[in-house]
N, C-alpha and C positions, 0 to 999 in steps of 0.2 A: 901884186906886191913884188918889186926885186929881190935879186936875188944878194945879199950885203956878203957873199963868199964864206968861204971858212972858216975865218976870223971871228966872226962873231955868228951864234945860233939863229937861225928865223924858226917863224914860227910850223915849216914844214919838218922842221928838224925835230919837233919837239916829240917823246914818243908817243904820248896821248893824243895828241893831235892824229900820229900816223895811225893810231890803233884806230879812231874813230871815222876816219878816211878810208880805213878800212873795211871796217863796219859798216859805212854807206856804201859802199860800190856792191858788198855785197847782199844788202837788203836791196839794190837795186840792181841788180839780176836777178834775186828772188821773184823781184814784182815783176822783170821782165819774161820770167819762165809763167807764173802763174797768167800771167796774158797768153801766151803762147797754149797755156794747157787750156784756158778760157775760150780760147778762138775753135781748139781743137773739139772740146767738150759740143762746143754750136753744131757742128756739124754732125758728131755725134750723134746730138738727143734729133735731128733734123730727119738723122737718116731712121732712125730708130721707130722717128713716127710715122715715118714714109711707111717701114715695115708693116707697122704693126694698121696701117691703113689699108693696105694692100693684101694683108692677112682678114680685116675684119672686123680685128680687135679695136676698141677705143680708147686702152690706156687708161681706162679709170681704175682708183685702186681698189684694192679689198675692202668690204664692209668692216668701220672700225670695231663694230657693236656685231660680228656678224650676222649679218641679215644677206648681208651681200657676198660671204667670203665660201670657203670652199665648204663640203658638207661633210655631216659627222662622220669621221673617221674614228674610226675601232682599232683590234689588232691589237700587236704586243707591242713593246717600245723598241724602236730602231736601233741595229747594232752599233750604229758609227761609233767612232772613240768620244766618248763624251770632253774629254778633258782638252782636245783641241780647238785655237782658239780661231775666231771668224776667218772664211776663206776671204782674200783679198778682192774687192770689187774691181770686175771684169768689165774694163766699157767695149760698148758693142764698134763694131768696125765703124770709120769712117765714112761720109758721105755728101753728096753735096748742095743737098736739099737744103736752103734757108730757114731759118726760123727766126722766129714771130720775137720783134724786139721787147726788152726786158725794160726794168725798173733802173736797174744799175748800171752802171759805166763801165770798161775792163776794167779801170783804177780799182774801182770798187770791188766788183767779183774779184782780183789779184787779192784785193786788200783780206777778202774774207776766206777765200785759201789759202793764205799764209797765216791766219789769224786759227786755224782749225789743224791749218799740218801738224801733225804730231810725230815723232820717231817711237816712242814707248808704246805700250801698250793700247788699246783705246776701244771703245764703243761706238762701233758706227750705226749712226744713225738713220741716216738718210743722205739725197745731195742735194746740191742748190738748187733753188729755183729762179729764173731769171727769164722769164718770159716760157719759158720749157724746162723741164730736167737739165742742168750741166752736170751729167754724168763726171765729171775730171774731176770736180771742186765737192769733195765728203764731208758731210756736215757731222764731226763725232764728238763723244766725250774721253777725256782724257781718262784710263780707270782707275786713275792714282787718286782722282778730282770727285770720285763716286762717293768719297765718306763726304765731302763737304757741302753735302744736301741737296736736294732740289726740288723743282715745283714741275707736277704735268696736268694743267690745267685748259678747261676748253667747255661749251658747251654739252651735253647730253648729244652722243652722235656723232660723235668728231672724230672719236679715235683713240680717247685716253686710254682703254683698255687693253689695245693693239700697242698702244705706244710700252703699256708696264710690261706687256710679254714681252714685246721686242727685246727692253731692257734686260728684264729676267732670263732670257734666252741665253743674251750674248754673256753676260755677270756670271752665268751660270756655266757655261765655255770657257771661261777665264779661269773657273777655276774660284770662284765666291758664291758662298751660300748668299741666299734671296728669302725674303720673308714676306708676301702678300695676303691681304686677305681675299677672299672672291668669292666678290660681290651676288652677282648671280651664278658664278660655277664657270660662268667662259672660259677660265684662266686653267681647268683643271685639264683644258689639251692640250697643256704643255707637257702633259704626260704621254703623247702620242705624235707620229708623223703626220704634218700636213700633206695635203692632196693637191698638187698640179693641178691647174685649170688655163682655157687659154686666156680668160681676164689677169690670170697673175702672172700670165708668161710673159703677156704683154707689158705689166706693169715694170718688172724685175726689170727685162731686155730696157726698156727706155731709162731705166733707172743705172742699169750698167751693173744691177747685184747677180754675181753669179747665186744664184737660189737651188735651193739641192732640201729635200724634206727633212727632218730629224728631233725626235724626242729627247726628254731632256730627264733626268731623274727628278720625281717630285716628291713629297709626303704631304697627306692632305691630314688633316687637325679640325676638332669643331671643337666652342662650345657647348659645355656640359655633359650628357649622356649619350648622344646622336655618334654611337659608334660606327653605324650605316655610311655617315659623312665624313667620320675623319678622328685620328687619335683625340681622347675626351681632354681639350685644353678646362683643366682645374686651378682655384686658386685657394688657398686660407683665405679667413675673412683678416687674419692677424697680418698677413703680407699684402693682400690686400689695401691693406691701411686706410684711416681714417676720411682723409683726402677724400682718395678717389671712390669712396662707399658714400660720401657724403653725396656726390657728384652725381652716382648714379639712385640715387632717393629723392635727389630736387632736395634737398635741405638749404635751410638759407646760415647764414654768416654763424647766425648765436647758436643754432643744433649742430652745424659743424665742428664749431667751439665745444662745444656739449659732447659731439660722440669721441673726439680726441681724448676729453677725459675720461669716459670710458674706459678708452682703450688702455690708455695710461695706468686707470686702475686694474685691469686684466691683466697687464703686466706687472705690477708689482706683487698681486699676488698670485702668480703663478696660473694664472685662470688662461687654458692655449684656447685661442677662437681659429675655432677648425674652418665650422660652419653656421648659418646664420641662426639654426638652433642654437649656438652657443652664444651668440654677441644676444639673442632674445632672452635666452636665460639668465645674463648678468642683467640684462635690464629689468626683466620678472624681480632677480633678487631686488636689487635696489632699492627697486620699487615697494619691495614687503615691507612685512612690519621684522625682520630678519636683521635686512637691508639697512632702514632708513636711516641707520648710527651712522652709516658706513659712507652713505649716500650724502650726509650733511660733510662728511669729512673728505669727501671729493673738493668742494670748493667749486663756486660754481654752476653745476645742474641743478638744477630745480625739477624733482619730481612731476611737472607737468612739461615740460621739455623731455623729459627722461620715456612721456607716454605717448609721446609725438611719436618720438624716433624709435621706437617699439613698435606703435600701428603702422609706420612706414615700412616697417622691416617685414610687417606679416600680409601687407600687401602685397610688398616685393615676392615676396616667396611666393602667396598663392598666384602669383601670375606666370611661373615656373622657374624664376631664377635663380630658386634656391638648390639645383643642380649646376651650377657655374661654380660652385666652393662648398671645398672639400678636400681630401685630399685621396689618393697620391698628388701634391701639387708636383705641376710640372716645370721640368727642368729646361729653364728656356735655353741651356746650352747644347742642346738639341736640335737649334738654326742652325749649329755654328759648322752642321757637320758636311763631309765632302762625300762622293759616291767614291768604290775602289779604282776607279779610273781617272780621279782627281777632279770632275765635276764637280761644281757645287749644286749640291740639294736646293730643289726650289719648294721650301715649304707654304703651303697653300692652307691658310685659316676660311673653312666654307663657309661662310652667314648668309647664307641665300634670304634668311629671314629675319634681315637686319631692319627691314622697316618697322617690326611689331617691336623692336627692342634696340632706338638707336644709341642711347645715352650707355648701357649695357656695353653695347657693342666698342664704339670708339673709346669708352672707357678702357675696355680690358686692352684693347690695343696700346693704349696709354701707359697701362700697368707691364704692358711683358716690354717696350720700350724702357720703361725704368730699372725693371728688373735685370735687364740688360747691361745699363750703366751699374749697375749695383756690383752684378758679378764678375766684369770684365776689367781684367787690370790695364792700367797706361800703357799706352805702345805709342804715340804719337803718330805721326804721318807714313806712311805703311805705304809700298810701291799699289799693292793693291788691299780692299780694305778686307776686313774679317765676315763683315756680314753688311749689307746694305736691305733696306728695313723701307716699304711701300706700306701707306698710311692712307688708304683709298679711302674715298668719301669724307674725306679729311676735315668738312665745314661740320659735319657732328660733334666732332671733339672738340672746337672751338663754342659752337653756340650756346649762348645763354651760359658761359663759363663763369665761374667764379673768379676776379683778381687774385684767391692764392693757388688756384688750379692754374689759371695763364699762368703765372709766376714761374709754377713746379713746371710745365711743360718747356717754355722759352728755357728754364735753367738745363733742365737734360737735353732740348737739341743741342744745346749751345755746347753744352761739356762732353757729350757722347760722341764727338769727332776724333775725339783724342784715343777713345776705346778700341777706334777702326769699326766702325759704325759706320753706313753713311740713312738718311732719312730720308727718303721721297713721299711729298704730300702730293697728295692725287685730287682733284678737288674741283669746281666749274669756273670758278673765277677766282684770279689772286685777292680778292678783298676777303675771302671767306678767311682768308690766314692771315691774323693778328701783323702788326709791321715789325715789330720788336722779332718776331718768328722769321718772316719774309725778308729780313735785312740778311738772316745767317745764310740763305739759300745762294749756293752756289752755280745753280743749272737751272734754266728753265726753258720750258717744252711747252708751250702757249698754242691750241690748240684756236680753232672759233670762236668768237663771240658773238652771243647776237645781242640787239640796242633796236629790241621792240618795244620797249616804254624806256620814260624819261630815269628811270631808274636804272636802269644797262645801259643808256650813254653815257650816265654817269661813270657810273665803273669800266666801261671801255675807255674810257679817255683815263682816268685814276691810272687803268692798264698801261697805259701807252705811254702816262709821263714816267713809267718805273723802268722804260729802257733806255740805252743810251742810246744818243744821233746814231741815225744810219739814212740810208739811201731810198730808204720805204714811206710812202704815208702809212704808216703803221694802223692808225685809224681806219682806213678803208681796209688793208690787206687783210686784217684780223675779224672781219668783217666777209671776207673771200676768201677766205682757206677751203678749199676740198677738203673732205673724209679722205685723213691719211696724211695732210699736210698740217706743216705749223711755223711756228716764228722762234728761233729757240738763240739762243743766248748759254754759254756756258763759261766757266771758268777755265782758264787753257792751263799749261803744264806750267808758266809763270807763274798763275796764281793772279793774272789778269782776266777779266770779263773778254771774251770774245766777240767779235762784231755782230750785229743780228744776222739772222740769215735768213731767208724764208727758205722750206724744204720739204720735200717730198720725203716720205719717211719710207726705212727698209719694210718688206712682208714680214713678218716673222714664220719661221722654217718650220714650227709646228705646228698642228691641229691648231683652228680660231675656235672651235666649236669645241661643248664642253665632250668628253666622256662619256659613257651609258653607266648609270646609275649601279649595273650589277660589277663593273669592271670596277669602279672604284671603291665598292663596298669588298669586293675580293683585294685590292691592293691597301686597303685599309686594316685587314686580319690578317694580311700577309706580313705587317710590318713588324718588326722588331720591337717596336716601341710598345704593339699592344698587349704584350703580356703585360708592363710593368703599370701601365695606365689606364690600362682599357676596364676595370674593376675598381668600384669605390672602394677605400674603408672609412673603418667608424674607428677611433681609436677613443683612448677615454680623453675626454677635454675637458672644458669649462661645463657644459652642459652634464655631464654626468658626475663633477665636483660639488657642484653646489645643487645639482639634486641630488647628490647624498649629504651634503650640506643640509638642505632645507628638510631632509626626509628627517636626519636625526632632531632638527629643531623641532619637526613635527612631533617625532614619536616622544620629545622632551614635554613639548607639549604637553600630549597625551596622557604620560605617565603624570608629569604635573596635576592635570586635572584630575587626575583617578585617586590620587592622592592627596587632594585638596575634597575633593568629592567622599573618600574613605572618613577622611578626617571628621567633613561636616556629619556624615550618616553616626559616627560615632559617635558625636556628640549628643544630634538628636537621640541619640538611643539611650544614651547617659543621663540625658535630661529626660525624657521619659520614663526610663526606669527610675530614677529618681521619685517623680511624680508618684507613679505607682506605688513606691515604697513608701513612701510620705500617707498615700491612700491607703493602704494596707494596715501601718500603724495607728491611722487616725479611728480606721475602722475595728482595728483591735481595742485599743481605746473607748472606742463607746459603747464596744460588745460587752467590754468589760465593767462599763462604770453603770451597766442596762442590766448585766448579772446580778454584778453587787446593789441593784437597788432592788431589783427583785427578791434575793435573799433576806433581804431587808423586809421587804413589803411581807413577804409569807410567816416568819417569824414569830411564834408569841409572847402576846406585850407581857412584861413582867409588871407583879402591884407593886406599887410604888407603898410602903408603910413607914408612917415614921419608928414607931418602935422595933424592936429589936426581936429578931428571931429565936428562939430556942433551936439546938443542934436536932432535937428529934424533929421540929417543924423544916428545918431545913432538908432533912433526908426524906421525911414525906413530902418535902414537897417537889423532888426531885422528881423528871419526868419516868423514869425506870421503876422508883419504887411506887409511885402511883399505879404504875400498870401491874407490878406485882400485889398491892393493896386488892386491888381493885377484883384482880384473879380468886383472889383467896374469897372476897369476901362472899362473892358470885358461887364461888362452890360448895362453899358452909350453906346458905340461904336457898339455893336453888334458884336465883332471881337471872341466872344468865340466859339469854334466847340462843333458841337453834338456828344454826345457819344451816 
């Protein structure tokens, strides 16, 4: 275009125009440096190999699962300053050994080092991979980018394990509490310095990490009583809540429906559900003849639902999970806390024996995830976040869910970013997490797959259409990842998806291998926390309300019948004595009327004369003067006999 002078504007004159002329020259030295640092990187990882050929080694990396990695290490935790943060990767000198052509184009490698460069803070991950290690080009996450979730997923074997400590390592150096569970205990040597070996010297050197050992502060947790494992993580069955108690009993839709109202009634009257004696006692009551007023006035339940979810509950329990709640419940802002040197604490939940109890398990993870949202007030977008939350074995909590359990879960990832939260699902394959879940994640860390039946090629390709274009047959490469590599994808400090990248991932600088059993049961009683939880109580609850409830109904009862029972004995006795009285009389009666006939009968008969007596025949003939007659006359005559 000419130039029309200074009389009238063109369009180089305009200022946005210059501003975005601007803007291209210098995204285009960007790309021309990131070529520059790409050419240099070749050489690098070339010479790096040369080394480490010439030494012995073969650059494989650490066992992600250790099988492969350094061995158990002991000892106390390393001095170093916990609170500082990753030393900056150190590529190894120059060299001019060729290597082995790549996937990618410079365009491309430029494109995905600018697309990772960060100035702020960040999470280095690992570097590119581009036929060899490009030590130059760091594959990291931003740690502003840590609350807005992510997925580290991969076969059995790959690495996920090695990947959450890495994470946990560096989160942890930053200066951010870490929440993991572990799994089989691997995780607990993050409480300890890893061991040099020349397989890692070798790996780190090609990798261009300066690598240096160092422990990290941890606190290990179990549940229930397993003090040996770790502070006793407890819940109420009333915090607990309906939900997720439903969740972990296999209750279907209508007992769900069913135990909310329960609960509903526990609270209105004041009935506190500690422990699952207690939620069994309100259902006892209910269920009585106490109860059943009370139980029609729920709305609702039906007494044979009500004995469902009662045999559920005493199943539950005899299988031992009725030591999971109870109280002291614990105070989940007890993630949230820092070591005196500004570290973040990496709390570690042991379940080594999560297979006899998985619904249990990813349930409670579920529940201190909530409770988290629950207690933490808004803070929005935070340079770094408060707590970031690893949710291993992540396809538990998903399977066989209920539509209002997905619900509640999809609701709290989604609004727990705000809290300064971030969530990491851990898990083998992205299809195990729901898509409504899988849209919020911001990072992902895409480990192997394998597509030995028609059913994992499915879900590898499903894999493969959820990333964006890039430079990879993603399909094969995800497919060829090494133990210790992955295909990761993050959100950058714009708040754009970053280019894929395939990558070698860093060692993590602690112990891979877990602790010995007696160290962590000493750092378990050592801990602060176990005076205040390390000891159950029984406080008085719903279970000892309505058994003194039901006991005075009893003793109501009791006296009732004693006194119904009193009542009836006295009347029989009334009516008896009655009886007897009636017999006593009747008998008097005919003793009497058997007298007077006798008197009767003995009697002598008087003569009946019609004419009329004289007064002397009258007095003789009195029975008195006859015998006096009679005397006299006996004693004049002599005619009386001797007796």
């Amino acid at each position: 275009m000419s130039d029309n002078g200074a009389s009238s504007a063109g369009p180089s004159d305009d200022p946005e125009v210059a501003r975005l002329r601007a803007v291209a020259e210098a995204a285009e030295a960007e790309v021309r440096l990131a070529r520059a640092r790409a050419d240099l990187a070749e050489a690098e990882a070339a010479a790096a190999r040369a080394r480490a050929a010439a030494s012995g080694g073969d650059g494989a990396s650490p066992s992600a699962e250790g099988t492969d990695g350094p061995p158990v290490v002991g000892g106390e935790v390393a001095d170093a300053p916990a609170s500082e943060a990753p030393t900056p990767q150190t590529p190894a000198p120059p060299a001019s050994a060729p290597q082995e052509p790549g996937p990618l184009t410079d365009a491309q490698v430029a494109a995905i080092a600018a697309g990772y460069a960060s100035d702020a803070a960040a999470l280095d991950l690992g570097v590119l991979m581009n036929g060899g290690p490009v030590a130059s080009v760091p594959v990291r996450i931003p740690l502003a980018m840590t609350n807005r979730h992510g997925l580290v997923a991969g076969a059995t074997g790959t690495g996920k394990t090695r990947t959450l400590q890495l994470l946990a390592e560096q989160l942890s150096a930053h200066g951010v509490p870490v929440f993991a569970a572990d799994i089989k205990g691997d995780l607990s040597g993050i409480a300890a310095p890893g061991v040099s070996s020349d397989k890692l010297t070798a790996r780190t050197a090609a990798l261009g990490q300066d690598w240096s050992p160092r422990s990290y502060p941890a606190e290990f947790f179990a549940l229930g009583d397993d003090t040996a494992s770790g502070i006793p993580v407890r819940a109420t069955v009333s915090g607990f809540g309906p939900l997720l108690l439903s969740r972990v009993l296999g209750l279907n839709a209508t007992q769900e429906s069913s135990l909310g109202l329960v609960f509903h009634y526990a609270d209105e009257k004041g009935l506190a559900l500690v422990d699952l004696p207690d939620l069994r006692a309100v259902l006892t009551f209910l269920t009585s003849d106490e109860g059943k007023d009370e139980l029609k006035g729920i709305g609702g339940l039906s007494a044979a639902t009500a004995g469902v979810i009662l045999r559920e509950l005493v199943a539950f329990a005899a299988a031992g999970a009725d030591t999971f709640f109870g109280e002291p419940e614990l105070d989940v802002a007890v993630f949230l806390r820092t070591a005196p040197d500004g570290a973040g604490i990496v709390s570690l939940l042991e379940v080594p024996n999560v297979a006899s109890r998985p619904e249990l398990y990813s349930t409670f993870l579920m529940y201190l995830l909530a409770e988290l949202y629950e207690v933490l007030p808004e803070v929005g977008d935070l340079d770094k976040p408060k707590l970031v939350f690893f949710f291993d074995e992540a396809h538990l909590l998903f399977r066989d869910a209920s539509k209002a359990f997905l619900a509640a879960i999809t609701q709290t990832v989604r609004l727990i970013r705000s809290k300064g939260v971030g969530v990491f699902f851990v898990t083998q394959t992205p299809k195990d997490v729901p898509a409504d879940v899988l849209a919020q994640l911001g990072s992902r860390v895409q480990h192997a797959l394998r597509a030995f039946t028609p059913d994992d090629v499915k879900a590898l390709r499903a894999s493969v259409r959820t990333y964006p274009d890039s430079g990879y047959d993603l399909e094969r490469v995800l497919q060829e990842l090494g133990t210790g590599e992955a295909v990761i994808t993050v959100m950058s400090e714009r708040g754009a998806p970053t280019p894929v990248a395939w990558t070698r991932l860093f060692a993590p600088r602690a112990s891979m291998s877990p602790i010995p059993a007696e160290t962590m049961a000493a750092a378990v009683t050592a801990s602060p926390l176990f005076a205040t939880y390390g000891t159950p109580i029984d406080p008085e609850s719903a279970r000892e309300i309505l058994g003194a409830r039901m006991q005075a109904a009893a003793d109501a009862r009791a006296a009732a019948g004693k006194a119904k029972k009193d009542a009836a004995d006295a009347a029989e006795y009334a009516k008896q004595k009655a009886a007897i009285d009636r017999a006593n009389a009747e008998a008097q009666k005919k003793a009497q009327r058997e007298y007077e006939r006798i008197l009767k009968s003995t009697a002598a008969p008087r003569r009946r004369s019609s004419a009329p007596t004289s007064p002397l025949d009258d007095v003789l003939g009195r029975g008195a003067t006859k015998s006096i007659v009679t005397d006299v006359i006996r004693g004049l005559f002599g005619t009386s006999r001797r007796r």
